[in-house]
C-alpha positions in Angstrom: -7.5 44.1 -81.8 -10.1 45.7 -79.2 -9.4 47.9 -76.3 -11.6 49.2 -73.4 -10.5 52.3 -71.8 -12.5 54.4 -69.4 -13.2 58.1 -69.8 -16.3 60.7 -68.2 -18.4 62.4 -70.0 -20.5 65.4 -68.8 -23.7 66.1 -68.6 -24.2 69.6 -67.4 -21.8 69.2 -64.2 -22.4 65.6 -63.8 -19.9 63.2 -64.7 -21.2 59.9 -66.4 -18.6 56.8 -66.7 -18.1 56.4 -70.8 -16.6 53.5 -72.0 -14.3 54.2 -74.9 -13.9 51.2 -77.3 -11.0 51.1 -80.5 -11.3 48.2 -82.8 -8.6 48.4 -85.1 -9.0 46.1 -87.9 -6.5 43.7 -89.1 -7.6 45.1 -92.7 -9.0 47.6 -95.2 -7.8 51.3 -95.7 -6.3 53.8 -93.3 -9.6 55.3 -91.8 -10.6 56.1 -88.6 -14.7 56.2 -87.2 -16.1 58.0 -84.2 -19.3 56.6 -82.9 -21.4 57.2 -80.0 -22.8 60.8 -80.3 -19.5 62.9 -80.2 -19.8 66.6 -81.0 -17.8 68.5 -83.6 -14.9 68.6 -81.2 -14.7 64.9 -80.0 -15.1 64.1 -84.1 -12.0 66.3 -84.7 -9.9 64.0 -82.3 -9.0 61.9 -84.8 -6.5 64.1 -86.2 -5.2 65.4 -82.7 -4.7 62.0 -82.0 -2.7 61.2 -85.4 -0.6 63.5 -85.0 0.2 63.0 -81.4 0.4 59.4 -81.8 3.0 59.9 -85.1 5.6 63.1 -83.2 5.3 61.1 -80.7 7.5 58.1 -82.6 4.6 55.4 -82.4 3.1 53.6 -85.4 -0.3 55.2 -86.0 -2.7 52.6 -87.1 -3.0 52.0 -90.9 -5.9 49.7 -91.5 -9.8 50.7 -90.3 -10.0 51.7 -87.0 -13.8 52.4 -85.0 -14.2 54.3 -81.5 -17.4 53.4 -79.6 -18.2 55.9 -76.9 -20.8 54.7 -74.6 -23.0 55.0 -73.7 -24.1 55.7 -77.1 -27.3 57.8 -76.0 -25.6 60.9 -74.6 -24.0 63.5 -76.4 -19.9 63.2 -75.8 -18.6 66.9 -76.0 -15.2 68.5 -75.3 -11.6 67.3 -76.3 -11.4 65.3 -73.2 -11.7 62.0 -74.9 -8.4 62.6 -77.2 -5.9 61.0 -74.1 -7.9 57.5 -74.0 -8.7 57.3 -77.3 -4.8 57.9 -78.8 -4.3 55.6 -75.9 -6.8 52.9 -77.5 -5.1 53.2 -80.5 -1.7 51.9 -79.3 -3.3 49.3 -77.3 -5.4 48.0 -80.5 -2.4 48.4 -82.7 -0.2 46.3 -80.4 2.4 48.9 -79.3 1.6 48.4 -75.9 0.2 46.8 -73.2 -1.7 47.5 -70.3 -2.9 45.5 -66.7 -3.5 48.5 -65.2 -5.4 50.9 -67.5 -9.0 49.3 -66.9 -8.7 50.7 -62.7 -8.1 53.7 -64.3 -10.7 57.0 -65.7 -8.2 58.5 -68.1 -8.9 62.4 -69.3 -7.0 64.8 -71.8 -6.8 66.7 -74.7 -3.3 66.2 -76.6 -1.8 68.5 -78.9 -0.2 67.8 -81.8 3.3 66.9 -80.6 1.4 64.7 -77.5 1.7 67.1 -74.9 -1.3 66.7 -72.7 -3.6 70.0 -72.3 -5.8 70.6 -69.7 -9.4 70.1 -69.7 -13.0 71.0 -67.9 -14.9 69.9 -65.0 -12.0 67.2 -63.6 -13.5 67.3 -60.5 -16.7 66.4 -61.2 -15.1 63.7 -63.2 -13.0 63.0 -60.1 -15.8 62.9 -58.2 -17.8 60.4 -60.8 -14.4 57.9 -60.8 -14.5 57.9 -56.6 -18.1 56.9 -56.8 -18.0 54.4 -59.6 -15.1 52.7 -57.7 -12.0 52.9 -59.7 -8.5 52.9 -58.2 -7.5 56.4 -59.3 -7.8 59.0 -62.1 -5.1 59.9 -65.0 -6.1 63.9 -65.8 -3.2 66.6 -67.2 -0.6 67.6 -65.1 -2.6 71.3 -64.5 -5.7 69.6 -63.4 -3.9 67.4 -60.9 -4.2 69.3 -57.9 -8.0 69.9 -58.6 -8.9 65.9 -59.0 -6.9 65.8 -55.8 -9.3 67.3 -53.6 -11.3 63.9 -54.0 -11.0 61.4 -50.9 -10.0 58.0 -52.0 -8.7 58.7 -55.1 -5.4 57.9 -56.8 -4.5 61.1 -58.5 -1.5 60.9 -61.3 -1.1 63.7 -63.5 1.1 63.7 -66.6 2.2 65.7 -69.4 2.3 63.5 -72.5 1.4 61.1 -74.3 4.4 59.3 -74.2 4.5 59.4 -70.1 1.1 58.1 -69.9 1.9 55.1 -72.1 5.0 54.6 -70.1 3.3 54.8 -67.0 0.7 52.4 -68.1 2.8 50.2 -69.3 4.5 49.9 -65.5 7.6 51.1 -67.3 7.7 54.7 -65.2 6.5 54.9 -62.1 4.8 58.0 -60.7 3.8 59.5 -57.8 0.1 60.0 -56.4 -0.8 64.1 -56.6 -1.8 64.6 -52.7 -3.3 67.8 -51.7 -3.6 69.9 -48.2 -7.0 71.0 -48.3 -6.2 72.6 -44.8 -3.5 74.4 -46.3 -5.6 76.0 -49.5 -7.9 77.0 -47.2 -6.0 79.1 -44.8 -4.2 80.4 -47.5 -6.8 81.3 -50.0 -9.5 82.3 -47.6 -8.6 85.7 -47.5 -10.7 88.8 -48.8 -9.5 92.0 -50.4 -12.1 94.4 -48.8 -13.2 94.9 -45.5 -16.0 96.8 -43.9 -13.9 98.7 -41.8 -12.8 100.8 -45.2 -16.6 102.0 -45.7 -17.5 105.4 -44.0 -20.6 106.2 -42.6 -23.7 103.8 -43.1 -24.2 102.3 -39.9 -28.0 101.6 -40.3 -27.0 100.3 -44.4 -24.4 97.5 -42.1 -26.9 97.1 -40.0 -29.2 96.0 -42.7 -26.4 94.0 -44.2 -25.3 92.4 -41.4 -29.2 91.1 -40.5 -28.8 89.6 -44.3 -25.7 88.0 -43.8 -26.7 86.2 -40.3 -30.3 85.1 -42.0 -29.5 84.4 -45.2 -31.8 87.1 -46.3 -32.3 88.6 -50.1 -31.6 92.9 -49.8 -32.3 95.7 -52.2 -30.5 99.2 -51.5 -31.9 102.2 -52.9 -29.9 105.6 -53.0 -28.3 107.8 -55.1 -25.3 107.7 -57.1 -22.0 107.7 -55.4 -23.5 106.6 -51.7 -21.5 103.7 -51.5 -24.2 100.6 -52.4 -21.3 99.0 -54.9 -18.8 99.4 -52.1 -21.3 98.1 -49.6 -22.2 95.1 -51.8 -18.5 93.8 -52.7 -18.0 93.8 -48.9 -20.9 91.5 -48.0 -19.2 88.3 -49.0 -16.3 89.0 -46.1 -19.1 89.2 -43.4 -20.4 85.5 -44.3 -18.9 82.3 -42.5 -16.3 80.7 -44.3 -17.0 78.5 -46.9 -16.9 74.4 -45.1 -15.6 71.8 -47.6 -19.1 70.7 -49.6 -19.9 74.2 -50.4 -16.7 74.5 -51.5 -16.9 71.6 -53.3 -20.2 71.9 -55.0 -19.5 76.2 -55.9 -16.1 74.6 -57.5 -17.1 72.0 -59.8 -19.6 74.4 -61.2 -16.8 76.9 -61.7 -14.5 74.0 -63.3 -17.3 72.9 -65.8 -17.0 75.8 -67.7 -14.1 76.9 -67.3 -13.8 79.6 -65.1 -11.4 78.0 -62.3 -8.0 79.8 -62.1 -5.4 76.8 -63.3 -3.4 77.5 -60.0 -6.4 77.4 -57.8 -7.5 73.6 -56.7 -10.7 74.6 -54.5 -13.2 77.7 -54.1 -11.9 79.1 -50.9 -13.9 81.7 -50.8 -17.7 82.7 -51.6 -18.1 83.7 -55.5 -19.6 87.5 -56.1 -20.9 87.4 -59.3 -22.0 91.2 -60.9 -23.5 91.0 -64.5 -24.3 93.7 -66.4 -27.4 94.4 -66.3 -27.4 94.4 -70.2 -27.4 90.7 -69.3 -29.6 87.9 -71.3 -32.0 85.6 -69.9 -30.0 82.8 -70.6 -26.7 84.5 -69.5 -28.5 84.8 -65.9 -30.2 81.6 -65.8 -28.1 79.4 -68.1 -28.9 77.8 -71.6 -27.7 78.4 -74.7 -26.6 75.5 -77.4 -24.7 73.8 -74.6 -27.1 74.5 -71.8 -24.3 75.2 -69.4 -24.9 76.9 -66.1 -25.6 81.0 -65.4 -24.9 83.7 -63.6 -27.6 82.2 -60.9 -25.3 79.0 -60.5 -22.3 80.3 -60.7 -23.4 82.7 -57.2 -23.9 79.2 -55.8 -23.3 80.0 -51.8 -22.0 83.2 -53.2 -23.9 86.7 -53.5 -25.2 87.9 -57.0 -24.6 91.4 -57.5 -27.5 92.8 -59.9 -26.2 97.1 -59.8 -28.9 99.2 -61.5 -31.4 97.0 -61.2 -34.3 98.4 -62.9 -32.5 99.0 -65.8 -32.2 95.0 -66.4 -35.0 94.4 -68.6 -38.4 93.3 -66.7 -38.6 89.8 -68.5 -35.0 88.7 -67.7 -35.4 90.0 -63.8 -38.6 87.8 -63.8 -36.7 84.6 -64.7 -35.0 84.5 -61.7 -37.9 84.5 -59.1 -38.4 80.7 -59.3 -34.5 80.1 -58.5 -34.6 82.7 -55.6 -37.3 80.5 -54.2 -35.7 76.5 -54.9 -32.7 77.3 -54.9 -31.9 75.3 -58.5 -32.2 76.4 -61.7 -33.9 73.9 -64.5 -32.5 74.0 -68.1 -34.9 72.4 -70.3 -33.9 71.4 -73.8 -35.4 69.0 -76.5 -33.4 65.7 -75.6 -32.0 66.5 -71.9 -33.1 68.9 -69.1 -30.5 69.9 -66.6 -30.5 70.9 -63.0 -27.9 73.2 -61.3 -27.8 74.5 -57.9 -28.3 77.9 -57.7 -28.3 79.0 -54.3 -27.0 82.6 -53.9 -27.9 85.5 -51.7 -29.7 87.9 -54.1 -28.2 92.0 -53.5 -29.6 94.6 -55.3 -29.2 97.9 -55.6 -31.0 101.0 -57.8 -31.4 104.7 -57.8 -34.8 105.9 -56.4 -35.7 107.7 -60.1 -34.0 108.4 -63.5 -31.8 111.2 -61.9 -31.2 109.7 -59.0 -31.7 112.3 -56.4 -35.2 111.6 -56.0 -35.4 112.4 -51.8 -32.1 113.8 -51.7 -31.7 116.8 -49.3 -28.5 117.4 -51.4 -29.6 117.7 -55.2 -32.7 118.9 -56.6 -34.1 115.6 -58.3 -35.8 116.8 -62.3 -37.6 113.9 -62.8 -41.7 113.7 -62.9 -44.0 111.9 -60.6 -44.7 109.9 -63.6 -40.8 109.3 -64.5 -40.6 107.9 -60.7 -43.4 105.4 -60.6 -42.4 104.2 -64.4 -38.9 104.0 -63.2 -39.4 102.2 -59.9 -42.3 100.0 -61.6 -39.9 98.4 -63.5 -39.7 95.9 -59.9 -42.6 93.4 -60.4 -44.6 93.2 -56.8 -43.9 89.4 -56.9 -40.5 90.2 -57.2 -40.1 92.4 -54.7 -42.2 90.3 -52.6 -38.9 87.6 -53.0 -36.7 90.3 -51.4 -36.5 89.9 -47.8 -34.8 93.6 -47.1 -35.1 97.0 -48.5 -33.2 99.7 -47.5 -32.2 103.3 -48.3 -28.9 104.4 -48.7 -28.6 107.8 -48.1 -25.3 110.2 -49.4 -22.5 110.3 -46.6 -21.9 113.1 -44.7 -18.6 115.3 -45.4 -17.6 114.7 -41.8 -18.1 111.0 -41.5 -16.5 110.6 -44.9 -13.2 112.3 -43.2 -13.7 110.7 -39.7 -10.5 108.9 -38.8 -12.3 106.9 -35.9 -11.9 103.3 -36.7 -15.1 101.7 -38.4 -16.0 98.5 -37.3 -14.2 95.2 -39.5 -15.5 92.5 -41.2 -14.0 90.0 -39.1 -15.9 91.6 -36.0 -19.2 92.0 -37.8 -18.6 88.0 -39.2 -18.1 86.7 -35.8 -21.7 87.5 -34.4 -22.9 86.5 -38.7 -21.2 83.1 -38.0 -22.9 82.9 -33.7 -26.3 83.8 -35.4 -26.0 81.1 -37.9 -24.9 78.2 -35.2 -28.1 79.3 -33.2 -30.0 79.0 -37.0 -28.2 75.8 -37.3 -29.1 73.8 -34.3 -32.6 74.9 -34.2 -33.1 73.1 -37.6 -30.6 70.6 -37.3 -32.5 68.8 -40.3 -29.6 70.0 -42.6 -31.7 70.7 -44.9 -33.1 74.1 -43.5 -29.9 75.7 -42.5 -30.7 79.7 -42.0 -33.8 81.7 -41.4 -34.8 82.8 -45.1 -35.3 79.4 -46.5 -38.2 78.6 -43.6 -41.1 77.2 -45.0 -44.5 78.8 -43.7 -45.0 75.9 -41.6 -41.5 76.0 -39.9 -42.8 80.1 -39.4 -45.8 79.5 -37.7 -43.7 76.8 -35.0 -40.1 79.1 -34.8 -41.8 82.9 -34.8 -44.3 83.3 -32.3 -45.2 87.0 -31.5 -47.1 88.4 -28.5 -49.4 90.5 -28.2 -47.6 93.4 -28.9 -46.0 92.2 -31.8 -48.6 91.0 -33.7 -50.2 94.1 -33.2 -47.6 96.2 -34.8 -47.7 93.7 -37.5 -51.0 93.8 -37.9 -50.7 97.5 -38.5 -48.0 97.6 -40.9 -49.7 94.7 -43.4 -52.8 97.0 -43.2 -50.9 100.3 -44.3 -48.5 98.8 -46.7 -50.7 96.8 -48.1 -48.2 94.1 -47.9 -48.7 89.9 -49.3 -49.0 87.1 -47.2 -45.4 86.6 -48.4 -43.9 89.6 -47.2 -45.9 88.7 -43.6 -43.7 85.8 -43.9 -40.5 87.4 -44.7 -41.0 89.9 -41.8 -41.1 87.0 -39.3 -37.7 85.4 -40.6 -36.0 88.6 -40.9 -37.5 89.2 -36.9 -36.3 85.6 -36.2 -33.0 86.6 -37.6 -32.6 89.7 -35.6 -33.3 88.1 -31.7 -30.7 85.5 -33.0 -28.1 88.2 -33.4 -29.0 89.3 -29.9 -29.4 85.5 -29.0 -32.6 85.7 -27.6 -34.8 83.0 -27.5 -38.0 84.8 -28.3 -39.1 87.3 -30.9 -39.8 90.7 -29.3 -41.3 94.0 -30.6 -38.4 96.1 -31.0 -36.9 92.7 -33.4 -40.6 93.1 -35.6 -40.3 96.9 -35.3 -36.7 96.9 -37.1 -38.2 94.3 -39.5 -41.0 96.3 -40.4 -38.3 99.1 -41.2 -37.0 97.3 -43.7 -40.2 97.0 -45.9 -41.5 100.6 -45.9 -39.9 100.5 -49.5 -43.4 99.1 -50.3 -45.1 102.1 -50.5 -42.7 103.5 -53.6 -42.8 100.2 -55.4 
């Protein structure tokens, strides 16, 4: 007898409707077929599913039995597949039937006693169901509250094998998994850091703050122990709160491979992502056997982190100045290529020389002219070109770093980050440009206009730095950026004057 069930398979972190066909055979030997480009682990099913099927106290098949996946031209990975196929089984072997189970997308791995494990990327599989039209989704009792966060969507989550065929069969009823997105929200949203815990630094918040409001790209240099780790991990509080497609879009990365907490349904708040910088290529960009998504992606509306950045080697920092400039990363293999968002606010931060005290009124620095330039050269010019903001972090003073005068909060410093973005926001209102740093040159030349003045100190500072057309353009957005703060409508010279401050970094580089 055949049977049609409906699964998804992934491609990257889209979801792709897969038919799963069982024929079992009215004859010939106990043997059971996989077809339709399954991996090692979808091949392997066939002896989850035995076993589930058999401790579960239903007759496993004992003639022939084939299981199509299509379609047949893309590679089927993961255990997901082992809950409709055991379910095809029964269905072909006449121990049950089914009205229902063609509205359905069923996912699961089973174990060997037919409980029903949870799996990857549900919501994107969720999501796939929604837009292909089906009535609702059967997914693992853990992953319930995750494929709930689609619109639309009948949601039933169950624990075994023996529950789904029951429910299938109309014999149990359950009930639809319903979620309060409001609710997560308010009560995930929070941050465990705030700016108000940093001493000292008010021209490093400054900075920070200018980066938050435009979106901007920001390099601190200083030396060890000034606080540009604890300045970095409390840059994420300062941005507006994540609305519900970002959240969306950062957590079905997060849930394709595997990295979304089991209790946690949504991304409430925006990743920070800090790899080592003993970091690969791949590891930062994504690839590998699977191709599955990187450090880059998984920063998506979040902040990457890279701390000591000229010690990451030159060729790996020089993959990711493509994705700083799309926004998406491209994974190209043989038979597929893949695209995955990958847009992140890039914060980095390095000491000035080998010692570190390089500058410092505090410690003699022991390193060579020539040990500096190697050092610092690491940087590529186009690289540095890609990074809106550089800025020095000098050591705190002893009596600032015992001040008990109250330091200004994250949720102060976020409300004028999340005014300056409104103003961003309806001068666009494309959607598709939605803060300062991603202007293109045209969209420069109409929304920075300088006078006299202005141009003429920009002028002046392109001369003596020696700075690119780029940088010309990324001292207009980060001027932009700071009149919006202030809310004025035009770009004045003390706004170019500040933004010229922040690329006298040049000169070492």
């Amino acid at each position: 007898m055949l049977a049609r069930l409906h699964s998804v398979a992934l491609v990257g972190i889209e979801g792709i409707i897969c038919e799963v066909e069982v024929d079992v055979a009215r004859g010939g030997f106990e043997k059971s077929v996989i077809v339709g480009l399954p991996d090692a682990a979808v091949k392997e099913s066939t002896e989850r599913v035995k076993s589930a099927i058999i401790n579960c106290g239903y007759n496993y098949p004992k003639t022939q039995s084939l299981v199509n996946l299509a379609p047949a031209d893309i590679k089927k990975e993961g255990p997901a597949f082992d809950l409709p196929i055991a379910l095809g089984m029964l269905i072909g072997n006449n121990v049950f039937s089914s009205t229902v189970a063609k509205d359905f997308v069923i996912v699961g791995e089973l174990a060997l006693d037919g409980r029903v494990r949870s799996v990857n990327g549900v919501l994107s599989m969720a999501m796939t169901a929604a837009a292909n039209g089906y009535r609702g989704i059967i997914v693992p009792i853990d992953n319930a509250k995750e494929a709930a966060v689609v619109d639309g969507l009948e949601v039933y989550g169950v624990g075994s094998l023996s529950q789904t065929v029951e429910f299938l069969s109309g014999r149990l009823p359950l009930e639809t998994t319903i979620l309060d997105i409001n609710g997560v929200f308010d009560a995930e949203s929070r941050y465990d850091f705030d700016f108000a815990e940093v001493k000292g630094q008010e021209s490093v918040k400054r900075a920070l703050t200018v980066a938050a409001a435009g979106g901007h790209n920001i390099l601190m240099i200083g030396p060890p122990g000034a606080g540009k780790t604890m300045l970095a991990q409390r840059l994420a509080t300062i941005l507006p709160p994540l609305n519900l497609a970002e959240s969306l879009e950062t957590t079905r990365i997060y849930s394709s491979v595997g990295l979304l907490d089991k209790n946690r349904a949504l991304m409430a708040i925006r990743p920070v992502r800090t790899p080592h910088h003993t970091a690969s290529g791949p590891a930062l960009i994504g690839g590998g056997t699977d191709a599955r998504p990187g450090e880059l992606s998984l920063a998506h509306h979040g902040i990457l982190f890279l701390d000591e950045f000229t010690e990451f080697p030159r060729n790996v920092l020089e993959m990711i100045r493509q994705p700083l400039e799309d926004g998406t990363v491209t994974v190209s293999r043989t038979k597929r290529t893949n695209k995955y968002p990958a847009n992140f606010m890039l914060v980095a931060s390095c000491n000035p020389c080998p010692c570190g005290y390089y500058g410092s009124d505090y410690r003699r620095c022991k390193c060579t002219p020539n040990q500096v330039e190697k050092y610092l050269s690491k940087i590529s010019g186009p690289l540095m070109d890609r990074i809106d903001i550089h800025i020095e972090v000098p050591p705190v003073e002893f009596r600032k770093l015992r001040s008990k005068t109250g330091q200004q909060s994250s949720d102060s410093i976020r409300e004028s980050v999340v005014n300056a973005r409104a103003v961003q926001a309806k001068r666009f209102g494309d959607g598709k440009v939605m803060t300062n740093s991603v202007m293109t040159h045209k969209q420069v030349q109409k929304y920075c206009e300088l006078d006299k003045q202005s141009e003429m100190m920009l002028k002046q500072a392109m001369i003596e730095f020696g700075l690119s057309a780029r940088a010309h353009d990324k001292i207009c957005k980060v001027a932009r950026t700071i009149a919006d703060l202030e809310n004025c409508d035009h770009i004045r010279p003390e706004h170019i004057a500040e933004a010229i401050s922040y690329r006298k970094l040049d000169r070492k580089l």
